[in-house]
N, C-alpha and C positions, 0 to 999 in steps of 0.2 A: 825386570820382572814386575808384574801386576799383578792385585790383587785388587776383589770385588764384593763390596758390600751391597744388599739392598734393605733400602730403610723402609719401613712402614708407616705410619703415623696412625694412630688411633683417636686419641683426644684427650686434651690436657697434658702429662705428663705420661703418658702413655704411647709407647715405639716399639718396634720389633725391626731386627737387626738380624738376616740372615749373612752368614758367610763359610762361604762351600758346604760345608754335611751339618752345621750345630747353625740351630737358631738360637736367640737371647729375646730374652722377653721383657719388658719394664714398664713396672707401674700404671700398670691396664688398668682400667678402669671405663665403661659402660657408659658412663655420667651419671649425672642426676636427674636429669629431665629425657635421657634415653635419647643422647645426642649419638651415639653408635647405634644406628638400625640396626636389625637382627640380620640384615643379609650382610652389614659390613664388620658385627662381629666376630673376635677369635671362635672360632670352631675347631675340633680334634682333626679336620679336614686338613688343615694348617699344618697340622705337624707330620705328614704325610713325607713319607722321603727323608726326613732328617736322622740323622745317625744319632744327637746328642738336642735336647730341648734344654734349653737353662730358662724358670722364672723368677726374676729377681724383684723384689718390693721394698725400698726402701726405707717407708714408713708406713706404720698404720693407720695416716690420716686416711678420709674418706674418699677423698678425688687422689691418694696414693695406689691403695689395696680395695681390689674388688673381689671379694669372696668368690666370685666365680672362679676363679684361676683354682681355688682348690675343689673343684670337683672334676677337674681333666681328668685321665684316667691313666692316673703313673705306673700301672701295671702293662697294658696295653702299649705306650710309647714311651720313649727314654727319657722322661723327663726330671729336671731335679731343680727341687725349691731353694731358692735363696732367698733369705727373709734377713732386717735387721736386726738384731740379739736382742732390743727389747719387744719383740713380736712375741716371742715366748708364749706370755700368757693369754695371747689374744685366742679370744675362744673357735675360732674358726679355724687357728692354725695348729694350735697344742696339741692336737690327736694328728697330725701330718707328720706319717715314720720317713725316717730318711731324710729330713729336709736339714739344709746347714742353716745358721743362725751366726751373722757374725756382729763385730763392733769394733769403729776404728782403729785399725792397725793390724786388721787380721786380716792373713790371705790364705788363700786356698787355690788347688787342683782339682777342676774337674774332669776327669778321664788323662789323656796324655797328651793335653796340646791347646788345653782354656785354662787360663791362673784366671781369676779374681784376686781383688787387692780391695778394702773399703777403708773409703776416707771419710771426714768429717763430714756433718751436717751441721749450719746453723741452725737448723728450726729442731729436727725430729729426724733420727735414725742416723742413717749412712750415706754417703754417695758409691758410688760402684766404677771400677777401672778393671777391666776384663782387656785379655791380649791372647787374644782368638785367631789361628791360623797366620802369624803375625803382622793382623792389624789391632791396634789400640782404642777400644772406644771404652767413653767414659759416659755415665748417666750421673747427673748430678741429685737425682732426686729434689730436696728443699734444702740444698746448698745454696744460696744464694745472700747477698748483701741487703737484708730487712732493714732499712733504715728509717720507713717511715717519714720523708725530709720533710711532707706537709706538715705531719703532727708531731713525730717526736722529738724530744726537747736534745739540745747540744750534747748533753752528757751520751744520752742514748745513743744518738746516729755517729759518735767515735767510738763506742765502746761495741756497734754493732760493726763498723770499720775496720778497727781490730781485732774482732774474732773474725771476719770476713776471711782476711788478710794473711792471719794465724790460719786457718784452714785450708786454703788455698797455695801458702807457700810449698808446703811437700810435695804436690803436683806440678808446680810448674819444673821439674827436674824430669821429668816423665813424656816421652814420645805420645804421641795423638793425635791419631786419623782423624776421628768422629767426638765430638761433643754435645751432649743433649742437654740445654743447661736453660733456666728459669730467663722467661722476660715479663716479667708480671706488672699490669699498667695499678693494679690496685694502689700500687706504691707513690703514687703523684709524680711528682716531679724527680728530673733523675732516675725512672723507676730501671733502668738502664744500665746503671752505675756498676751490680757486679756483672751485668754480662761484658761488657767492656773492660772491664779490670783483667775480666779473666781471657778476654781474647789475648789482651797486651801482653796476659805475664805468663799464660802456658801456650799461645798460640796454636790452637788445634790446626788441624789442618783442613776440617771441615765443622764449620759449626751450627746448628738446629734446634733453634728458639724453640720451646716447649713453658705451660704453665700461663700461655699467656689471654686466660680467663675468658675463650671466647669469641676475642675479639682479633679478627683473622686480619686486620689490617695492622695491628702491633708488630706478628710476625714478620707481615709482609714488606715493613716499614723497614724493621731492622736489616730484614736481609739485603736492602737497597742501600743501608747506610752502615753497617756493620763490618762487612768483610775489609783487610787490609791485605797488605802484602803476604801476608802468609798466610791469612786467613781465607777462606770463602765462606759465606752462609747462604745457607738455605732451608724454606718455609714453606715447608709441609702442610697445609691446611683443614684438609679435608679428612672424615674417617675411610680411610683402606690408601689414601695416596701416599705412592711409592716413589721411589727413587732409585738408578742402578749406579750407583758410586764405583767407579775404577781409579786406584789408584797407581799411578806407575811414580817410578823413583823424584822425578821435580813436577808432576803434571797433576790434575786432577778432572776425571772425564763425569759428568752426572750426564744422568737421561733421566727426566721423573716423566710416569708414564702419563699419557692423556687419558682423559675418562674412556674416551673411544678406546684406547689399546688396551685398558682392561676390560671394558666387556668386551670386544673379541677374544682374550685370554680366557676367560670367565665360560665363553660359549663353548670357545674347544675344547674347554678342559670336560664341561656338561655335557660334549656330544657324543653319541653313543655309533659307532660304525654300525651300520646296519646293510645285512647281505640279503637278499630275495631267494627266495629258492627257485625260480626260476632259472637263477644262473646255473645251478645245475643240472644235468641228466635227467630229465623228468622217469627216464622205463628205468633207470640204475636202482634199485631197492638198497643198496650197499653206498650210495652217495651219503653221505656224514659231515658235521661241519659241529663246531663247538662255538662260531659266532654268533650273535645275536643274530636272528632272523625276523623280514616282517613274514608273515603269513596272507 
């Protein structure tokens, strides 16, 4: 038996993950220089057809949380917030009824068939392990191995090591399809270090460089030299490119789509049927139709 994710990729640390009727949402963000066009932004368009919307935010750094996510319209479509538990008092989120707020070691059910589970962060906030229709995917949010090996001194980069390491052990006990986890070059040399630690020691099944500031040949690099035996990766670059991930029980099938196959998606989904009224009985006064018509 199969099951089918499709990844999106927005920018930066920013994905969406539908699987059958619930989309997932993560750490959207816009940019900062407005590297998401306005045609390849989230829109309530988006959420169209989905039984179950989850948005989940990490942190409240800047390139984490785009305030935009909180003016969707939660009354309108089913959508429900998940925020870090120190969001709380962030003023954009504190008047948001309904939303969960969690912190390390807390899990929850959304409806009857999505747990959330949040794991550590080394920087800020949480990471997120969602088992949705059951596939496993995990956002790492700014879980990753900050070591700084240019500049920071020996004490730091073992004491960054082992909170690394500490964080990281509870997950690898834990089944995963999908991993969307930091490759950030900021970091100089080694800057690699936890994406590689964490393929070895929880083995996703599929893993999707994020974080990586920009610079689209980071991604592209890893995914060439990244994947092992149990891993595969793959790098999403662009804002709105997708992916349809199948997984069957030892195999794993992607298709990401080509720009060409989303604008003809894009166009059918825009195209309006249009009937002539010619095609009907011109002397019938009783001839009716609720299609669009040209005139």
């Amino acid at each position: 038996m199969s099951a089918v994710a499709t990844v999106t990729f927005f920018h930066h640390a920013g994905l969406m993950a539908a699987v059958e009727d619930t989309l997932l949402i993560f750490d959207y963000w816009q940019g900062e220089n407005g590297e998401v066009s306005e045609e390849n932004r989230i829109t309530e368009k988006d959420f169209e057809g989905y039984k179950q919307i989850i948005v989940f935010v990490s942190n409240d750094d800047d390139d984490h949380f785009d305030p935009a996510v909180c003016g969707w319209d939660a009354n309108q479509y089913p959508i429900t917030y998940v925020f870090a538990a120190d969001m709380r008092k962030n003023p954009a989120v504190e008047e948001m009824r309904d939303s969960i707020f969690m912190e390390e070691g807390d899990n929850v059910w959304v409806g009857d068939d999505t747990k959330i589970d949040a794991f550590a962060s080394t920087h800020k906030g949480v990471s997120f392990y969602v088992t949705v229709h059951g596939l496993h995917i995990f956002h790492a949010g700014t879980l990753n191995l900050w070591h700084w090996r240019d500049e920071s001194t020996l004490r730091e980069i073992v004491q960054a090591e082992e909170d690394f390491y500490a964080a990281v052990a509870p997950i690898t006990r834990l089944p995963m399809d999908i991993a969307m986890f930091p490759v950030d070059p900021r970091m100089g040399g080694m800057y690699d270090a936890g994406a590689n630690h964490f393929v070895m020691a929880v083995k996703p099944r599929l893993f999707i460089p994020m974080h990586w500031q920009n610079r689209t040949e980071v991604a592209v690099s890893y995914a060439r030299q990244g994947h092992t035996d149990y891993t595969e990766v793959l790098a999403l670059t662009r804002p709105r490119q997708r992916a349809e991930v199948t997984f069957g029980e030892n195999t794993i099938r992607i298709h990401v789509f080509t720009l060409k196959e989303m604008q003809q998606e894009k166009a059918r989904q825009s195209a309006v049927p249009e009937v002539k009224l010619d095609t009907y009985e011109k002397d019938d006064p009783f001839t009716d139709t609720d299609l669009p018509v040209t005139m």
